[in-house]
MIDOSE-1310 file (N, C-alpha, C; in nm, 2 decimals, decimal comma, always signed):
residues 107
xxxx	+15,07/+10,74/+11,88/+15,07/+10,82/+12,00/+15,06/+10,72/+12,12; +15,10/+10,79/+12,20/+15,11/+10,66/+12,33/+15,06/+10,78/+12,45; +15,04/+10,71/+12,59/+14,97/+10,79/+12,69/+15,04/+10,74/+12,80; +15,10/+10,83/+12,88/+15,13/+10,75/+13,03/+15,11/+10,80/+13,09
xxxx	+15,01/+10,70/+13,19/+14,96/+10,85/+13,30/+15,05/+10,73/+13,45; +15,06/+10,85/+13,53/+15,13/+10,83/+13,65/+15,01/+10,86/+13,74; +14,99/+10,73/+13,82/+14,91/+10,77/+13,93/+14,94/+10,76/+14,04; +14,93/+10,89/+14,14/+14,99/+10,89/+14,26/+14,89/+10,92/+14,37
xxxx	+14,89/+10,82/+14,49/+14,84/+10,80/+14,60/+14,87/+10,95/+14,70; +14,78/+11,03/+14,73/+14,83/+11,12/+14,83/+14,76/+11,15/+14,98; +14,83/+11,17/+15,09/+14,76/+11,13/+15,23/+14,62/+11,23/+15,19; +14,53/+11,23/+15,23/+14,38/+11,29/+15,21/+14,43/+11,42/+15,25
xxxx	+14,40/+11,53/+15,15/+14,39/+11,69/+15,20/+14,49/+11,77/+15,13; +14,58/+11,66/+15,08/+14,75/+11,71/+14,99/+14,73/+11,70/+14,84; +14,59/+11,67/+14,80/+14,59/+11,65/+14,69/+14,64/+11,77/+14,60; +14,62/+11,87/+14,64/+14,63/+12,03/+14,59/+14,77/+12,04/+14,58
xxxx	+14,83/+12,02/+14,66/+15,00/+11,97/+14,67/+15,05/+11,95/+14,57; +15,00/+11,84/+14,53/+15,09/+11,81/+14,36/+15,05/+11,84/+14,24; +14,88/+11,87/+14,27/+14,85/+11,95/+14,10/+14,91/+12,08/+14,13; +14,94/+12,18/+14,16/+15,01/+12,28/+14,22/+15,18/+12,31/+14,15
xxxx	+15,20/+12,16/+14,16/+15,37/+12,15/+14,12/+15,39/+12,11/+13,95; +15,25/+12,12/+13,93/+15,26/+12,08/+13,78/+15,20/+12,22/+13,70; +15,12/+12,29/+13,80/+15,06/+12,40/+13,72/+15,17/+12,51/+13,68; +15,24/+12,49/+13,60/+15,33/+12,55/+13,56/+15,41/+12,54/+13,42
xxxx	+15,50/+12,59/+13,32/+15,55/+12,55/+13,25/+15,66/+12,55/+13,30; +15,74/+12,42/+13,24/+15,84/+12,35/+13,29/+15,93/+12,26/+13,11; +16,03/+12,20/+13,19/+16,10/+12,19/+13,10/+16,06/+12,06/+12,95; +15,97/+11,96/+13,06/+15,87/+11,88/+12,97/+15,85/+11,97/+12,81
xxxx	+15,76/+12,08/+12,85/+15,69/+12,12/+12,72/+15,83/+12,17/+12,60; +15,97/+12,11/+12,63/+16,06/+12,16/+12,51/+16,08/+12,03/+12,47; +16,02/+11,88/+12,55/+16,07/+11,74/+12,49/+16,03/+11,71/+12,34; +16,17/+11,64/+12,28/+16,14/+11,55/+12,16/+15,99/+11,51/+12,17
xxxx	+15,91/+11,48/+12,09/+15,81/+11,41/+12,11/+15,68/+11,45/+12,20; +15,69/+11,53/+12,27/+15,61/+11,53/+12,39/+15,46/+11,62/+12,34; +15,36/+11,57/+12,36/+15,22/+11,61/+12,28/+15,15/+11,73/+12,38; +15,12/+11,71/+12,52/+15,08/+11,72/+12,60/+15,05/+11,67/+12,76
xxxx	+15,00/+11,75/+12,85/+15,01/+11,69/+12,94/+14,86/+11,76/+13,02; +14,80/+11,65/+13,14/+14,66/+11,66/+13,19/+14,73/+11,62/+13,36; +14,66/+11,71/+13,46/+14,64/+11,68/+13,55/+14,51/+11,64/+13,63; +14,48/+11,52/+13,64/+14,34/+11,46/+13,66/+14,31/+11,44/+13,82
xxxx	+14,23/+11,51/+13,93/+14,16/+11,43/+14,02/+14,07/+11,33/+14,06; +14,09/+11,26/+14,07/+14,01/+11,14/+14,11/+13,90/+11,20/+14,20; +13,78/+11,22/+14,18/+13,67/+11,29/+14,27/+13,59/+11,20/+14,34; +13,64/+11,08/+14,32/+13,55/+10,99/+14,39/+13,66/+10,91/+14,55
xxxx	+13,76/+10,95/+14,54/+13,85/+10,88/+14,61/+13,81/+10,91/+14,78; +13,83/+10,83/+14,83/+13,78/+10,89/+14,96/+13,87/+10,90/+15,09; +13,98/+10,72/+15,09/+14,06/+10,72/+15,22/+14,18/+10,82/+15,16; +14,21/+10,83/+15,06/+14,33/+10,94/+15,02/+14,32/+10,96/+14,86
xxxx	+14,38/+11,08/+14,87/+14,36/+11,16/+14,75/+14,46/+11,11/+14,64; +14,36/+11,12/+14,49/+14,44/+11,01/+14,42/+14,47/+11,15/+14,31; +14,57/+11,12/+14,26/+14,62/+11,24/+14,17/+14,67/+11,12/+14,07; +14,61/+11,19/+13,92/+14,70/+11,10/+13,76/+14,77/+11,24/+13,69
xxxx	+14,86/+11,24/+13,66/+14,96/+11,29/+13,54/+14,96/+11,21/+13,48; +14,84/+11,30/+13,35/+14,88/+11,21/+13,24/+14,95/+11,25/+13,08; +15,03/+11,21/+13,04/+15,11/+11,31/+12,95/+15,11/+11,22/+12,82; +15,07/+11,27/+12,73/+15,09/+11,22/+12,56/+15,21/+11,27/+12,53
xxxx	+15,30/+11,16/+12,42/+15,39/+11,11/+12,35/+15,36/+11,08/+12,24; +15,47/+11,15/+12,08/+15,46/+11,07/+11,97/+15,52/+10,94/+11,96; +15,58/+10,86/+12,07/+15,62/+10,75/+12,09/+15,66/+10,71/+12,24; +15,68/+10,60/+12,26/+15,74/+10,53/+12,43/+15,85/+10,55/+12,39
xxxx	+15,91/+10,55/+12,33/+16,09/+10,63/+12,32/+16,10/+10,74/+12,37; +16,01/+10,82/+12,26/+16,06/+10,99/+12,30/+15,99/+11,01/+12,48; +15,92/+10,91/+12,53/+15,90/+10,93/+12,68/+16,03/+10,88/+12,74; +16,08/+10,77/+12,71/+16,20/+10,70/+12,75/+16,33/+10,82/+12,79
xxxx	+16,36/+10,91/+12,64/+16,45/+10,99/+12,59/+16,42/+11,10/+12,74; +16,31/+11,13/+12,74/+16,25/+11,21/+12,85/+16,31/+11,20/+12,97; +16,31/+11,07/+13,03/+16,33/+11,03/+13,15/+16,49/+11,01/+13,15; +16,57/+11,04/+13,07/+16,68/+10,97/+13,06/+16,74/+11,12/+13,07
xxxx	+16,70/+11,25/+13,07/+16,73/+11,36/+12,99/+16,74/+11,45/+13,11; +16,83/+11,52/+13,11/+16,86/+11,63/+13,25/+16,79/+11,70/+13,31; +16,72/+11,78/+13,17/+16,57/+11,82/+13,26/+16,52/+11,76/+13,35; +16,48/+11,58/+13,33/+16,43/+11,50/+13,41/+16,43/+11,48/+13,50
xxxx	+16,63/+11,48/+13,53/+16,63/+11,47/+13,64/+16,66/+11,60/+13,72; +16,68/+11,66/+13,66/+16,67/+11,85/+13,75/+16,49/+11,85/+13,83; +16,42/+11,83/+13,72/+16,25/+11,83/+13,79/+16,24/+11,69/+13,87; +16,32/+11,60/+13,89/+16,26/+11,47/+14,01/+16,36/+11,54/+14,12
xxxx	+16,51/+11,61/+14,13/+16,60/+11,53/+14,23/+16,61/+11,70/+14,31; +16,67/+11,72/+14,41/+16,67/+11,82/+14,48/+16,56/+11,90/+14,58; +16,55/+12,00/+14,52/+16,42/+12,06/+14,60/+16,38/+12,02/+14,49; +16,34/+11,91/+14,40/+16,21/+11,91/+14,33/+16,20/+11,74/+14,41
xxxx	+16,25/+11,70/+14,51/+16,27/+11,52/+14,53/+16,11/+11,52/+14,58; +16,07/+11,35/+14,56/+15,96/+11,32/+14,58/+15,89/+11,34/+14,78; +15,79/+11,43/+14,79/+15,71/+11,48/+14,88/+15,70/+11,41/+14,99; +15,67/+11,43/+15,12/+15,65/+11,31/+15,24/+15,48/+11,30/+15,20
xxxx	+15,42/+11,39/+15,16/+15,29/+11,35/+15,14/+15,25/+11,23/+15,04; +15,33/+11,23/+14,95/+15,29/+11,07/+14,87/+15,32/+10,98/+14,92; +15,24/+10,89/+14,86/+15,19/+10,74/+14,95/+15,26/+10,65/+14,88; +15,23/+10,65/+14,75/+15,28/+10,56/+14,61/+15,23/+10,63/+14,52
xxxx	+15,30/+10,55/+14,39/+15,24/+10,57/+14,24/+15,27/+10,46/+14,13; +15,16/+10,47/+14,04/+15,18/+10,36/+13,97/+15,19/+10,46/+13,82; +15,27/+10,38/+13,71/+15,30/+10,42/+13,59/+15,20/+10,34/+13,50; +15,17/+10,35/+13,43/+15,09/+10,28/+13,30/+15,14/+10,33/+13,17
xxxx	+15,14/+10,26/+13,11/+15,13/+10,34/+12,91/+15,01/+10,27/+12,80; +14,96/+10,35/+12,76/+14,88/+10,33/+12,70/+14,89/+10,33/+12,54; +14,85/+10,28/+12,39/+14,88/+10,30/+12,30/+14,77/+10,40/+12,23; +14,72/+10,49/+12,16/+14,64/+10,55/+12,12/+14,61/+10,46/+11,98
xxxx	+14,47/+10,36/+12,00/+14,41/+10,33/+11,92/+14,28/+10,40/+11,82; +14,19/+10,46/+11,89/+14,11/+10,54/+11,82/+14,12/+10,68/+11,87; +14,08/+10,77/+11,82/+14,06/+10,96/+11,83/+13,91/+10,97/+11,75; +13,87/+11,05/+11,84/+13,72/+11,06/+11,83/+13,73/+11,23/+11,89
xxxx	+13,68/+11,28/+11,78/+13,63/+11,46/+11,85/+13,50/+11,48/+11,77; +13,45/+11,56/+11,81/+13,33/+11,67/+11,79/+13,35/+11,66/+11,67; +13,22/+11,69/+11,60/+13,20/+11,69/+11,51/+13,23/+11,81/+11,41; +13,21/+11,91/+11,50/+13,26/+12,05/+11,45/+13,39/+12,08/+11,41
xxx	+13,45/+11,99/+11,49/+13,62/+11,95/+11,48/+13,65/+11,88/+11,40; +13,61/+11,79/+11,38/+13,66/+11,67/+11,28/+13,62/+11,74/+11,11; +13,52/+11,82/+11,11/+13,51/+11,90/+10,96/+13,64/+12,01/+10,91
């Protein structure tokens, strides 16, 4: 499993702005591969509001496949194009080395 979270910079007060545009079901949840998805606020951020999308993958392909795929670009381009209120964003991927749950869970 792999993890990419996208983190995006937003002017202070817009943060509600973009978790907003994700509270929804969208075309993501029909991708090859695609596990899940988390919208995270940064609660400590102070000069501007930091917003992560973070979405699990059975692989960095089937994310690849994602981004290459029409839905993709239907949800980035048009009335979905990126906001005047973002600042920047950075991409990361991460590999899922350990899983750890409750113990009630794991029985």
């Amino acid at each position: 499993m792999v993890i990419v979270q996208n983190k995006t910079l937003i002017t202070k007060g817009n943060g509600d702005l973009l978790v907003e545009r994700f509270n929804k079901v969208g075309q993501i949840e029909h991708a090859e591969g695609f596990l899940g998805l988390e919208v995270l606020t940064n609660m400590k951020s102070k000069e501007q509001d930091e917003i992560v999308i973070s979405t699990r993958w059975e692989s960095k392909d089937d994310f690849y496949l994602w981004t290459k795929s029409q839905a993709f670009r239907d949800a980035h381009s048009g009335k979905n194009k990126r906001p005047d209120y973002i600042i920047g964003n950075e991409v990361s991927f991460f590999s899922v080395d350990v899983v750890r749950m409750p113990i009630a869970q794991a029985l």
